[in-house]
TORTI-882116 format. One record per atom (N, C-alpha, C, O): residue in three letters; atom name; x, y, z. Coordinates in steps of 0.2 Angstrom, whole numbers, plus 5000, padded with zeros to 4 digits. Layout:
N
(ala,CA,(X,Y,Z))
...
***
This chain:
71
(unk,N,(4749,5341,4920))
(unk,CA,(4754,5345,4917))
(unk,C,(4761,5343,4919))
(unk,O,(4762,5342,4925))
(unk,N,(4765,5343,4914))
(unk,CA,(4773,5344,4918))
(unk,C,(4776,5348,4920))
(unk,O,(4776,5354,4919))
(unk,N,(4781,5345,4925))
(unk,CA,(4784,5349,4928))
(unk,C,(4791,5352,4925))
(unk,O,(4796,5348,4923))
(unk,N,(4793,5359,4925))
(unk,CA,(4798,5363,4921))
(unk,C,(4802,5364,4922))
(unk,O,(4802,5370,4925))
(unk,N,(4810,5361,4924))
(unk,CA,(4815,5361,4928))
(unk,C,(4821,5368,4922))
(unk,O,(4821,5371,4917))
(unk,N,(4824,5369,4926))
(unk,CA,(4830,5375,4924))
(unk,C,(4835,5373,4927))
(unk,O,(4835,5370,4932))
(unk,N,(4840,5376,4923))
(unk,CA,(4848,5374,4928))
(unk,C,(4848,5376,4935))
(unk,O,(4852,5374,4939))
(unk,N,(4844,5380,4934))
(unk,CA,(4845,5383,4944))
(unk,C,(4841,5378,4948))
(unk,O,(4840,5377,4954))
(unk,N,(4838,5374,4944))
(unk,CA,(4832,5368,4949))
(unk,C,(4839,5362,4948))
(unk,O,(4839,5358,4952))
(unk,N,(4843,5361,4943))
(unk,CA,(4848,5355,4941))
(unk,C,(4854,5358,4938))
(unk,O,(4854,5358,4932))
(unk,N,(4860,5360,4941))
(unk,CA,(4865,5365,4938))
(unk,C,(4869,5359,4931))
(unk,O,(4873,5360,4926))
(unk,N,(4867,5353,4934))
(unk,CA,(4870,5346,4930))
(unk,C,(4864,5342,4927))
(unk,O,(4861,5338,4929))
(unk,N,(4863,5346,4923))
(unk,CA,(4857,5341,4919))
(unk,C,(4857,5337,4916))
(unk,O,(4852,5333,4916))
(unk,N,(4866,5334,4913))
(unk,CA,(4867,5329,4912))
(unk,C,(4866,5321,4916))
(unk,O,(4866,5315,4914))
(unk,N,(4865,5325,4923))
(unk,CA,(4868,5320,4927))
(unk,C,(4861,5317,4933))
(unk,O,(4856,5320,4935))
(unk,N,(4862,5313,4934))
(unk,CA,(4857,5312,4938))
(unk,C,(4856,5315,4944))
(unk,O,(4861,5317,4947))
(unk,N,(4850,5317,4948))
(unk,CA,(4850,5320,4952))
(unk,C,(4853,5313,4960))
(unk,O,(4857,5315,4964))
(unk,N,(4850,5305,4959))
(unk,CA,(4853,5302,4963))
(unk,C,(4850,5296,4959))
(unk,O,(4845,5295,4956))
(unk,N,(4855,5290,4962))
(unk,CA,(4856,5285,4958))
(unk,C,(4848,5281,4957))
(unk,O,(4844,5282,4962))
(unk,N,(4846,5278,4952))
(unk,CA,(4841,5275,4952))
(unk,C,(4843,5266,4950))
(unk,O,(4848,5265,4947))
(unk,N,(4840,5264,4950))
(unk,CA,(4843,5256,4948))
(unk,C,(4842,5256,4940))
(unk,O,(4839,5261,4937))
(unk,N,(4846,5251,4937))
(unk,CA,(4844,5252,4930))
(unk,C,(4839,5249,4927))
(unk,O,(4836,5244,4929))
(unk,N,(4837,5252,4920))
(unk,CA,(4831,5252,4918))
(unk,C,(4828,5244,4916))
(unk,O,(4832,5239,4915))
(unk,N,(4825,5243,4916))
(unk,CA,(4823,5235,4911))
(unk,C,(4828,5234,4905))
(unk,O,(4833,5231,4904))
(unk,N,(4824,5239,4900))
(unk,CA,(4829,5240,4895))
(unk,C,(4837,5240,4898))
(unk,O,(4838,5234,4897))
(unk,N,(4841,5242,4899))
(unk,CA,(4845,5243,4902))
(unk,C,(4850,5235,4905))
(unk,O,(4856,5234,4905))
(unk,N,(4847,5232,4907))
(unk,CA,(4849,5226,4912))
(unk,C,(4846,5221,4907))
(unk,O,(4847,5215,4909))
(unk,N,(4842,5222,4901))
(unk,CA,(4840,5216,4896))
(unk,C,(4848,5217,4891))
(unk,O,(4851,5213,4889))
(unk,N,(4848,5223,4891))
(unk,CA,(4855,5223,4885))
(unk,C,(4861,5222,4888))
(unk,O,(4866,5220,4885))
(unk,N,(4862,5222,4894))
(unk,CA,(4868,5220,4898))
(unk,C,(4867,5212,4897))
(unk,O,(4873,5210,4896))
(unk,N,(4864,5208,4897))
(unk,CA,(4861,5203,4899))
(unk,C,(4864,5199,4893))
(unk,O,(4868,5194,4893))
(unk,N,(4858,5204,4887))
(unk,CA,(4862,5199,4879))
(unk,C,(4870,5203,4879))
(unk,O,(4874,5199,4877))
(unk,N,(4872,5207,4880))
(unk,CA,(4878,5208,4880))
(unk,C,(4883,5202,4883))
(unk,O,(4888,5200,4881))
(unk,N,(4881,5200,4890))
(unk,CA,(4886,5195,4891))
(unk,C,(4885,5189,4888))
(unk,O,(4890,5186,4887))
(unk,N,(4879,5187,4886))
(unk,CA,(4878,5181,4881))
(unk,C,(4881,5182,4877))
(unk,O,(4887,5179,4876))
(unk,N,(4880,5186,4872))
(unk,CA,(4887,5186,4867))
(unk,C,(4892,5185,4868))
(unk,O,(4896,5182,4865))
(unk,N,(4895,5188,4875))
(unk,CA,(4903,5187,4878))
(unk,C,(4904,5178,4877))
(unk,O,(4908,5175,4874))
(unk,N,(4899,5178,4881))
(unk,CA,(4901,5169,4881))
(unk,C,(4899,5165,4877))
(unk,O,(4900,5159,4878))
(unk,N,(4896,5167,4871))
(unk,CA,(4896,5164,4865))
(unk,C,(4902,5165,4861))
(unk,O,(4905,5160,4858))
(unk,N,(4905,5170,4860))
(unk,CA,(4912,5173,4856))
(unk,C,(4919,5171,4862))
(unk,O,(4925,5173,4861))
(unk,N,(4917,5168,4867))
(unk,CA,(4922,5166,4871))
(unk,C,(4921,5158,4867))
(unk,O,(4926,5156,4863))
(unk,N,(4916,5154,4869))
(unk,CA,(4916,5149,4867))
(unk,C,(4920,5145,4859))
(unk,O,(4924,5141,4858))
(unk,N,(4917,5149,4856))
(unk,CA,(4920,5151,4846))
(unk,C,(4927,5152,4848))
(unk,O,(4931,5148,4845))
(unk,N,(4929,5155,4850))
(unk,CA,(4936,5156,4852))
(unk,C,(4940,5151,4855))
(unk,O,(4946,5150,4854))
(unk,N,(4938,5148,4858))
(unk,CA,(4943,5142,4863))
(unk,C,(4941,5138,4859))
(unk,O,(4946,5134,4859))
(unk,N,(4935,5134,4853))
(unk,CA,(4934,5131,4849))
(unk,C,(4940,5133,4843))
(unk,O,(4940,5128,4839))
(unk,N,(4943,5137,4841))
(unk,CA,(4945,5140,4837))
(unk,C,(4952,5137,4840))
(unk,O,(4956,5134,4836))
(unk,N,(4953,5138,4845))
(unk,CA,(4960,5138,4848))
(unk,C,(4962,5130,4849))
(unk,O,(4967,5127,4847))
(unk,N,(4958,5129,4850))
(unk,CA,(4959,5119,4852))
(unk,C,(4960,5114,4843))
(unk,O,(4962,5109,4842))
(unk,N,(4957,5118,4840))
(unk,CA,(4957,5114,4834))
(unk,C,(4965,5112,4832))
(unk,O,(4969,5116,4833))
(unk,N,(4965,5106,4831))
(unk,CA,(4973,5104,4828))
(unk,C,(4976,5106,4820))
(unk,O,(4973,5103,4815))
(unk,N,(4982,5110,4820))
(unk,CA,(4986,5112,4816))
(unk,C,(4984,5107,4811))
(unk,O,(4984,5101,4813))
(unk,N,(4981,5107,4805))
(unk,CA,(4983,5104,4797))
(unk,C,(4989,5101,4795))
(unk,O,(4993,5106,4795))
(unk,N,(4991,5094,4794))
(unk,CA,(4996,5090,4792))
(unk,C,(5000,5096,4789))
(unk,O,(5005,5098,4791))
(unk,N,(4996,5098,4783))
(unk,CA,(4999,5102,4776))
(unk,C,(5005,5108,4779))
(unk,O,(5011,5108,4777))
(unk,N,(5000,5113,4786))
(unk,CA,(5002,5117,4787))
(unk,C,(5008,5116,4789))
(unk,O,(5012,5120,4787))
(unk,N,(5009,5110,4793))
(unk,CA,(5015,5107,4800))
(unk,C,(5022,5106,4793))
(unk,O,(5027,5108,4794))
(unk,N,(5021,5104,4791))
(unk,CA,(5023,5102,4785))
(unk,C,(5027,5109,4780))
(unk,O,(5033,5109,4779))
(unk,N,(5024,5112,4779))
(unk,CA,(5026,5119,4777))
(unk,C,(5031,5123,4783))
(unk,O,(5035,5126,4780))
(unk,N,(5030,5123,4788))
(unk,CA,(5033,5126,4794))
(unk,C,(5042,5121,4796))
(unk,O,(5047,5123,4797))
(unk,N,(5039,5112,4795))
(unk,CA,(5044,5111,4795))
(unk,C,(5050,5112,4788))
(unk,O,(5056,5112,4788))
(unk,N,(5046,5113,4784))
(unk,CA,(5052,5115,4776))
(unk,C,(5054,5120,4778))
(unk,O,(5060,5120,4777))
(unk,N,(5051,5127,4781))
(unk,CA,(5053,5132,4783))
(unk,C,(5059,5133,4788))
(unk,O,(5063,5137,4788))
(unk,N,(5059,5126,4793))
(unk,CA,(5062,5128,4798))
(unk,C,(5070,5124,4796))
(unk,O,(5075,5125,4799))
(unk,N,(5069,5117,4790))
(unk,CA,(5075,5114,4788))
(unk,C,(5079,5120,4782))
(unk,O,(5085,5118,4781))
(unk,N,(5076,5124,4780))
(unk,CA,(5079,5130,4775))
(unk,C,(5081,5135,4780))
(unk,O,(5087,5136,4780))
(unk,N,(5080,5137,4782))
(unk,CA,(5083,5142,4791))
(unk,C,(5091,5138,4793))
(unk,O,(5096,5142,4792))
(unk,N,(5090,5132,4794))
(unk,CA,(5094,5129,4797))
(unk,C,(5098,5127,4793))
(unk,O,(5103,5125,4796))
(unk,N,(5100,5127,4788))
(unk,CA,(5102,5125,4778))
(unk,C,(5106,5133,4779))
(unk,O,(5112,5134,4780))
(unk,N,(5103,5136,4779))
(unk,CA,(5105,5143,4778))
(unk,C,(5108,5148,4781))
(unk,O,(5110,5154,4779))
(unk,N,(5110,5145,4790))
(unk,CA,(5111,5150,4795))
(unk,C,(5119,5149,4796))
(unk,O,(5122,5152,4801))
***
């Protein structure tokens, strides 16, 4: 049979009575959570390193000769 606890047995029910380690589950999802981290870290510093498109530089530079034209 189980045992029947009441607030007068646990005034904080929410809360633990004292720390326990965490669970399997608990320390597998921390786990893929950082792997993700360092997957979406990875994609990002590739995203970051990639060099600027002729086209774009090009467009930035027309922008920045009509600035100068203009000021």
């Amino acid at each position: 049979m189980g045992v029947t606890t009441t607030m007068k047995d646990n005034p904080l029910p929410d809360r633990k009575l004292h720390d326990d380690p965490p669970k399997p589950d608990i320390a597998e999802a921390r786990l893929r959570q950082q792997a993700i981290g360092v997957r979406l870290r990875h994609l990002f510093d590739e995203v970051v390193n990639e060099p600027v498109p002729d086209e774009f530089l090009s467009i930035l530079k027309n922008a920045d000769e009509r600035n100068r034209g203009g000021a």
